[in-house]
N, C-alpha and C positions, 0 to 999 in steps of 0.2 A: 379554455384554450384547447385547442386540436391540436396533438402533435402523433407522429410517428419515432421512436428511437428505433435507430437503427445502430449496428456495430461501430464503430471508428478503426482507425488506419491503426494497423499493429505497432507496434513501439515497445524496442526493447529495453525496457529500463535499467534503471542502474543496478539491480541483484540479480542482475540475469534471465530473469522470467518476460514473456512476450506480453504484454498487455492489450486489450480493444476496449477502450472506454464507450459505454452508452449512456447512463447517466451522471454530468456531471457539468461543474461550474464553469468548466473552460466551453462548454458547448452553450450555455443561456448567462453567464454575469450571473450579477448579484441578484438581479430582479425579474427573472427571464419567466422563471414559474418559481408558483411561490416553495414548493418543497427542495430547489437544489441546494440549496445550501445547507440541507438537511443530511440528506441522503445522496452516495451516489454509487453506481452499478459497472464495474467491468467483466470482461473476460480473461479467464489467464489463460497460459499454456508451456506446459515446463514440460522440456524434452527429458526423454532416457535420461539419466545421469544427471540432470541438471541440480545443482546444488547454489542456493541464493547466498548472497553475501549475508549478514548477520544483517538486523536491521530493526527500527523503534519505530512508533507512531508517536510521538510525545503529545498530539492531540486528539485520533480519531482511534475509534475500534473498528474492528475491521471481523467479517464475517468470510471465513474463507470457506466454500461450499465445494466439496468436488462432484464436477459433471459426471466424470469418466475416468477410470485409472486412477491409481491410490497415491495420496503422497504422506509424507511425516511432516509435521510442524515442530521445531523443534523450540523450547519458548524459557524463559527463565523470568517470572514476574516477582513484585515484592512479596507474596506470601508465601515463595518456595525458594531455600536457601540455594538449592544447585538447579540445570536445566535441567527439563523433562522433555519426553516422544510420543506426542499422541502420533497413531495410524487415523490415518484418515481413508476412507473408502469412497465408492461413488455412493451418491444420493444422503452423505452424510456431511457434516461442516465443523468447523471450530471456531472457536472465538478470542479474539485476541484484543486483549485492553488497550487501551491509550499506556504508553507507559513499558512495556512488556516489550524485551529481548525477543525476538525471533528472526525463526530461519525454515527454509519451505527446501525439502527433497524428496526428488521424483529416485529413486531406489529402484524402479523398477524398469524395464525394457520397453513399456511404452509408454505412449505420451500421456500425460493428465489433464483434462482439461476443467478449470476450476472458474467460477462465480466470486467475486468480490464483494462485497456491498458492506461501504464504508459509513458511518455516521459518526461527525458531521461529514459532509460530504468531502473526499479526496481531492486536494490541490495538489495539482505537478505543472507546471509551469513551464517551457519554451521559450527560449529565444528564436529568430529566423529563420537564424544556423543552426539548431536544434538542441543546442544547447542550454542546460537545464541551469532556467533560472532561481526555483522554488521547488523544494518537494514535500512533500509534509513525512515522508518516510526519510531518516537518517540511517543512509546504507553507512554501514561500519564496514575497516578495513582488517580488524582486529578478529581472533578466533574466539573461542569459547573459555580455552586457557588464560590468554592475556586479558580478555575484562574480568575473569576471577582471580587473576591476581594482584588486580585495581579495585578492588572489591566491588564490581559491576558499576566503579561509580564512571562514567560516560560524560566528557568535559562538554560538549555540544550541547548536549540535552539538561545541563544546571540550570540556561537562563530562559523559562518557558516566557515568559514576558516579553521577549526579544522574538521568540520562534511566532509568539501570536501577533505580535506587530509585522512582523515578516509575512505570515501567513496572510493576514486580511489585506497589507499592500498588496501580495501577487493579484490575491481575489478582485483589487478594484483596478488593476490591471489588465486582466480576465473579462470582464465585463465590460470596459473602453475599446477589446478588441471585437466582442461578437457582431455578428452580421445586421445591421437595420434595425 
């Protein structure tokens, strides 16, 4: 198969940061080629100041790559009792488990623009009206204090069995909508 990837329409999702999806499930279904459901590829771009809501993948890892301009990951996973600050620079990345607290800040005066690439591949889901049916990121409303005085333990993220039945309806949802 022949394809060109091209950018997709910006979207700013639920932690604040501007997204351009290229590769991914909402663009080809389940069956479109055979590696989406593998792997999939956006753009970010986190203004000055921009600070994300706290947020989990309870199923995918996520490779955040900076293009340009530095940001911090701020990340708390099970084998570190408190959060940690990686710096992240341009031409450099981090990596972030299934499972794993984090949080993305641009600290600096100019913009950053960052690379995604998610496996398995990133599901975020739309309605019409654009709102979000499916995400596979659980944006948290909660700081850094109040999940550690719950002992990080996060009522959403208990029932993965629920989040993966959830997750593969949006995907054969996904795939009912793509073009011909």
């Amino acid at each position: 198969m022949q394809h060109i990837f091209k950018i997709g329409e910006a979207i700013e999702v639920p932690d604040g940061t501007v997204v351009q999806s290229s590769v991914a499930p909402s663009q080809f279904g389940l069956d479109g080629l055979p590696m989406m459901d593998q792997v999939s590829v956006a753009q970010g771009s986190l203004s000055p100041g921009i600070c994300s809501n706290i947020h989990v993948h309870p199923i995918v890892q996520q490779v955040t790559w900076v293009l340009s301009g530095r940001l911090t990951v701020k990340m708390k996973d099970a084998e570190n009792e408190h959060p940690y600050e990686l710096e992240v620079v341009e031409q450099q990345a981090v990596v972030t488990h299934a499972g794993t607290l984090f949080q993305l800040l641009n600290q600096s005066e100019n913009h950053c623009q960052t690379l995604y690439i998610v496996a398995p591949a990133f599901v975020f889901e739309t309605d019409a009206s654009g709102d979000v049916i499916y995400n596979d990121a659980l944006v948290l409303n909660e700081g850094w204090d109040q999940l550690a005085a719950v002992g990080w333990r996060i009522s959403t993220l208990q029932d993965l069995h629920t989040i993966r039945k959830n997750r593969q309806a949006s995907l054969e949802r996904l795939a009912q909508r793509r073009p011909g």
